[in-house]
N, C-alpha and C positions, 0 to 999 in steps of 0.2 A: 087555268081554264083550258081544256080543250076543248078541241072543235076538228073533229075528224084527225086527220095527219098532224094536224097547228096543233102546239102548246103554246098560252101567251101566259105570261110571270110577269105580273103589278108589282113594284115598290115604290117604297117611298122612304123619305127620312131628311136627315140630318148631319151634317159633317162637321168637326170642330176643327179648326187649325189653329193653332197657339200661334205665338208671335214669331217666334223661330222659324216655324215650318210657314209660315206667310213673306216672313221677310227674304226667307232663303230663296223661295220659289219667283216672289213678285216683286222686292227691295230692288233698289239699285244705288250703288254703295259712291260715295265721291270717284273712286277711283275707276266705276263703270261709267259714272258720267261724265269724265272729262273726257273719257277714249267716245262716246258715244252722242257725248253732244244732247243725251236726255237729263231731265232732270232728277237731280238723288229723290230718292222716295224710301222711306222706311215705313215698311209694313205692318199693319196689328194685328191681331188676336181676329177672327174672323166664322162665323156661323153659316153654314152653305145648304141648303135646302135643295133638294131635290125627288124628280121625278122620273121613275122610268120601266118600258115594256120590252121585255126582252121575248123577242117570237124563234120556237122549234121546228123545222116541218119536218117530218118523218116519213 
């Protein structure tokens, strides 16, 4: 859409993260939790929605 000088770009959609790429990013492994004092957490497979307007001005 523009609008004089502004360009503004709608999307939208959908992101998948397998179990790998979730546990890698968000897990925390025994041996992060002893040094850190948080709890292990193993991560799953995970669906991420989103929304977003990216604005140009020119």
């Amino acid at each position: 859409m523009q609008i004089g000088r502004l360009s503004l770009t709608p999307a939208l959609g959908v992101l998948y993260y397998d179990e790998n790429f979730s546990d890698y990013y968000y897990g925390i492994s025994e041996s992060e939790s002893r040094r850190s004092g948080l709890a292990s957490y193993s991560a799953q497979d995970a669906w991420v929605p989103y929304v977003s307007l990216t604005a140009k001005y020119r």
